[in-house]
C-alpha positions as CSV (number, residue, x, y, z in Angstrom):
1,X,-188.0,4.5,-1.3
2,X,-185.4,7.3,-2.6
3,X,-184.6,7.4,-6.2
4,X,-182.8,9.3,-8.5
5,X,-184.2,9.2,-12.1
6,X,-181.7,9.0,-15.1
7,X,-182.0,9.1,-18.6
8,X,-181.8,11.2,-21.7
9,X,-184.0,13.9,-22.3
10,X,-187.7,12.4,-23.9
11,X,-187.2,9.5,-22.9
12,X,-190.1,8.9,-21.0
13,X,-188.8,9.8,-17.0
14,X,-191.5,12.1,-16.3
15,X,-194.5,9.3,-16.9
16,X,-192.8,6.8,-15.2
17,X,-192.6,9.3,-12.2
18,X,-195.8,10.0,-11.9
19,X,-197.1,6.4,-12.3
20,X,-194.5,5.7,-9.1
21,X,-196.1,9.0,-7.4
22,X,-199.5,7.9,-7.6
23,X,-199.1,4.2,-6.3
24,X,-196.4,4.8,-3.5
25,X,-196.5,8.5,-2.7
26,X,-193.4,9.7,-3.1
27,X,-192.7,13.3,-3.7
28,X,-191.6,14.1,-7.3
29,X,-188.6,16.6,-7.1
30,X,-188.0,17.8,-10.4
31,X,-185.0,20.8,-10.0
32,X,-186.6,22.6,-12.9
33,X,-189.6,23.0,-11.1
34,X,-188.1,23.9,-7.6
35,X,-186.2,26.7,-9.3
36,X,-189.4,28.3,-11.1
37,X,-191.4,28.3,-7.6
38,X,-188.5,29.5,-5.7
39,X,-188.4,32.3,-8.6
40,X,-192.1,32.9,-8.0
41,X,-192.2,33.0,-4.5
42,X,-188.9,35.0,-4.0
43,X,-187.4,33.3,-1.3
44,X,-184.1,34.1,-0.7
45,X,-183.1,31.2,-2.8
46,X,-184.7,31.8,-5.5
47,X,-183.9,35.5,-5.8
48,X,-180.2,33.7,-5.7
49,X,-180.9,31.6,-8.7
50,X,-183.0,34.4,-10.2
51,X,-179.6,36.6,-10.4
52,X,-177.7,34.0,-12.3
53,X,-180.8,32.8,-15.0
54,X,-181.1,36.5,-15.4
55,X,-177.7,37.1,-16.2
56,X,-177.8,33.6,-18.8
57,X,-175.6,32.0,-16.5
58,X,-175.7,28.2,-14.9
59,X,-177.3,28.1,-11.5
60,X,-174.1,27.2,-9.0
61,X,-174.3,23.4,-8.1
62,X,-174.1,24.8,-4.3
63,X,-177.2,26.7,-4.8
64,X,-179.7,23.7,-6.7
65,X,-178.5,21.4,-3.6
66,X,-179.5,23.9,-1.3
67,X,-182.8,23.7,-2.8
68,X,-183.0,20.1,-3.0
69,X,-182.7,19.9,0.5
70,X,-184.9,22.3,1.6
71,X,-187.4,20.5,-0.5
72,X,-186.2,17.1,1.4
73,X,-187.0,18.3,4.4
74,X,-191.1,18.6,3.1
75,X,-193.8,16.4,5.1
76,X,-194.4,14.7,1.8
77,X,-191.0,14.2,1.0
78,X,-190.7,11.9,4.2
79,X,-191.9,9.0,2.7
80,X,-189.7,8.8,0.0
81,X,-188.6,10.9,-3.1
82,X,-187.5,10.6,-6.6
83,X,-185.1,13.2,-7.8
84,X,-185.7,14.1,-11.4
85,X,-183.4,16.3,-13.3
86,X,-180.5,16.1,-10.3
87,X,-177.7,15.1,-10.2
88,X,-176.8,16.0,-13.4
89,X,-173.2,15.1,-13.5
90,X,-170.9,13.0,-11.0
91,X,-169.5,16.4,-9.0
92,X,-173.1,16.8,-8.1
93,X,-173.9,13.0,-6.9
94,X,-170.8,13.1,-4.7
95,X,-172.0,16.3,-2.9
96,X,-176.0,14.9,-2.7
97,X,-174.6,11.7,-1.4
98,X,-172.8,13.4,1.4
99,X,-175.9,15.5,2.2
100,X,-178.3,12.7,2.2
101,X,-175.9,11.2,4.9
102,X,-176.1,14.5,7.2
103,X,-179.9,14.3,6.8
104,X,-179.3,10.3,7.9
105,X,-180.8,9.5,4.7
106,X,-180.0,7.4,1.7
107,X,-180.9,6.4,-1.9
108,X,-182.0,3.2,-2.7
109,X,-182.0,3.4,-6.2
110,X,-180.7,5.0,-10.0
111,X,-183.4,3.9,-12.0
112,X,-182.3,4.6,-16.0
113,X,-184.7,4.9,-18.2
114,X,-182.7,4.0,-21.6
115,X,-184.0,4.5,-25.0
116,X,-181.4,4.4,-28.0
117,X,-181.1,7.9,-29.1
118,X,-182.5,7.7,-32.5
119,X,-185.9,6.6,-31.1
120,X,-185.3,10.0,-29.1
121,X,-185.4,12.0,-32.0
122,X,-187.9,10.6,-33.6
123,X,-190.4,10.3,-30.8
124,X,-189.6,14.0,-29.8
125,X,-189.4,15.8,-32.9
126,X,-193.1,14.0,-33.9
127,X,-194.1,16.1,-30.9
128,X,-196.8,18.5,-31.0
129,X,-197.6,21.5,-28.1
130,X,-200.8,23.3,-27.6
131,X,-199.8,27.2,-27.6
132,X,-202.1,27.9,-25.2
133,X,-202.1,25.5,-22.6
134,X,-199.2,22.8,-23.1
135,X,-201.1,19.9,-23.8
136,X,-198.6,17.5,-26.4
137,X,-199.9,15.3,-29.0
138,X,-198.3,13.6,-32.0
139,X,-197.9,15.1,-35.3
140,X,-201.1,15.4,-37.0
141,X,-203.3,16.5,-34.4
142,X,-203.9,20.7,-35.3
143,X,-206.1,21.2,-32.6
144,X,-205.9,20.9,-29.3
145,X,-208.2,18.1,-28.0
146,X,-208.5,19.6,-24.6
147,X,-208.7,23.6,-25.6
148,X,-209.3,23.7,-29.0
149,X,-205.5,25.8,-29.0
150,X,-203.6,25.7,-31.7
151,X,-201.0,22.7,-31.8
152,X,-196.9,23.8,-33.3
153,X,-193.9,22.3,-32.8
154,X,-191.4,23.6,-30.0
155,X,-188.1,25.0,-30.8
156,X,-186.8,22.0,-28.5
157,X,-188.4,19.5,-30.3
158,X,-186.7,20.0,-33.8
159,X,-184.2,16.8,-34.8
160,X,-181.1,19.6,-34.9
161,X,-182.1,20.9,-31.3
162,X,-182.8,17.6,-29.7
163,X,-179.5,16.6,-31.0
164,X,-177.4,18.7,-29.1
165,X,-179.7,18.2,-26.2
166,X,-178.6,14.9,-26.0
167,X,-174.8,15.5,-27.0
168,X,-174.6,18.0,-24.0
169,X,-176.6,14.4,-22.0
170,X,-174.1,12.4,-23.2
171,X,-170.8,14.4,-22.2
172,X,-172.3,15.5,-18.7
173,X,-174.5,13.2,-17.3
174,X,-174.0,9.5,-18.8
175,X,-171.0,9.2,-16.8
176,X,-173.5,9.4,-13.4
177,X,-174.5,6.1,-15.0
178,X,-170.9,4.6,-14.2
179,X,-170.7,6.2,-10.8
180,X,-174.3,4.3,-10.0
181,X,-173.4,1.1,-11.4
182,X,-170.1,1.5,-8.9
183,X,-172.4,2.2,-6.0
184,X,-174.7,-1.2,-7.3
185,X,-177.9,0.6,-7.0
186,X,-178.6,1.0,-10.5
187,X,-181.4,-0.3,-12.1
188,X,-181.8,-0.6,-16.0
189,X,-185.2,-0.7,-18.4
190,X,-185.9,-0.4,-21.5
191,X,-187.9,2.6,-22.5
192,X,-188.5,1.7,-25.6
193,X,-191.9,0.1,-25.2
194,X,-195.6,0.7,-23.9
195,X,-195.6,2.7,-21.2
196,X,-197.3,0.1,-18.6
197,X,-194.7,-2.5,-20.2
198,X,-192.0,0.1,-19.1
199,X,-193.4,0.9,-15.6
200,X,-194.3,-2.9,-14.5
201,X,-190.8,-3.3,-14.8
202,X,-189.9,-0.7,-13.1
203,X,-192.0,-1.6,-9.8
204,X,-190.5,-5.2,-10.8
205,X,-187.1,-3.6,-9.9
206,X,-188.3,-1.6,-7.3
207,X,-189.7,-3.7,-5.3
208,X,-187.5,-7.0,-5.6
C-alpha cells in the first residue's frame, strides 16, 4: 500500500499515520524529518539541503525527491509507504509520479484528511507545547503531564500565524487535490471527528 497524505496543516495527518503505521507496517516518510537526519548525519544530501536552509532559502524540489527516493529504496519502505509532507504542489507529483515508475512502483492512494479551516484554527491555536520535551496538550494544562515542563504556546500555533499557514496551503498545495481526483485515486474523510471515527474510515477506504 503506497499513499500520499494530504491535507491542511493540524489537521490531524500525522495520527492517522501512525495508526496506519502500526496495523500495516508501512514506513512513515515525513520530508521534514528526512531533511533534519540527512542534516544530522551529513550525507552528501543533506550538506546539499543544509546550504540552502542556511542561507533561508527553499530546498530545490530536485533535491527533497532525491531524498525521497533514497528513503524508498529502505527495507522497511518495501512494504509500502505513506508520504507525508510531499508532494507539496502539482510540479512536484508529476516528477514523484515519474520516479515511482522508474523504481516500477506506484501509488495506490491520496488520502485527504479535510477539516474546514476554522476548526483548524481553533483546534491549533488551543494548543499547548511542553518547553522541554514537546509533549502538546490543550489549553489549560500548565504542566506538563509527562515532565512536569512548563507548557506555552508556539509561535506557530497563534490564530494570525496559522492563518497564513494555511493561505500559503491553500495557494500551493490544494490544487494537488485536483490533480489526484484526475488520477481517481483520491480518497476523502472527514477530520473533523474522533480520531478512531476518522481512522476506521480511513482503513474503510483503504482497504475496499
Amino acid at each position: 500500500m503506497n499513499i500520499v497524505l494530504l491535507g491542511a496543516p493540524g489537521a490531524g495527518k500525522g495520527t492517522q499515520a501512525q495508526k496506519l503505521v502500526e496495523e500495516f507496517g508501512l514506513a512513515h516518510i515525513s520530508t521534514g524529518d528526512l531533511l533534519r537526519a540527512a542534516v544530522k548525519a551529513q550525507s552528501e544530501l543533506g550538506l546539499q539541503a543544509k546550504a540552502y536552509m542556511d542561507a533561508g532559502k527553499l530546498v530545490p524540489d530536485q533535491l527533497v525527491i532525491n531524498l525521497v527516493k533514497e528513503r524508498l529504496q529502505a527495507d522497511d519502505a518495501k512494504a509500502g509507504f505513506i508520504l507525508d509532507g510531499f508532494p507539496r504542489n502539482t510540479a512536484q507529483a508529476v516528477t514523484l509520479d515519474s520516479e515511482l515508475a522508474a523504481m516500477e512502483r506506484n501509488l495506490d492512494a491520496a488520502l485527504l484528511v479535510d477539516v474546514k479551516p476554522d476548526v483548524i484554527v481553533k483546534r491549533l491555536s488551543s494548543r499547548r507545547t511542553c518547553r522541554s520535551c514537546g509533549y502538546t496538550a490543550p489549553a489549560g494544562v500548565d504542566v506538563c503531564p509527562r515532565c512536569g515542563g512548563e507548557m506555552y504556546q508556539r509561535d506557530d500555533d497563534k490564530p494570525e500565524t496559522i492563518q497564513k499557514r494555511l493561505d500559503v496551503y491553500q495557494t500551493q498545495t490544494a490544487p494537488l487535490i485536483e490533480y489526484y481526483r484526475g488520477h481517481s485515486i483520491l480518497k476523502e474523510v472527514d477530520g473533523d471527528r474522533p480520531v478512531d471515527e476518522v481512522y476506521a474510515d480511513v482503513r474503510a477506504l483503504l482497504t475496499a
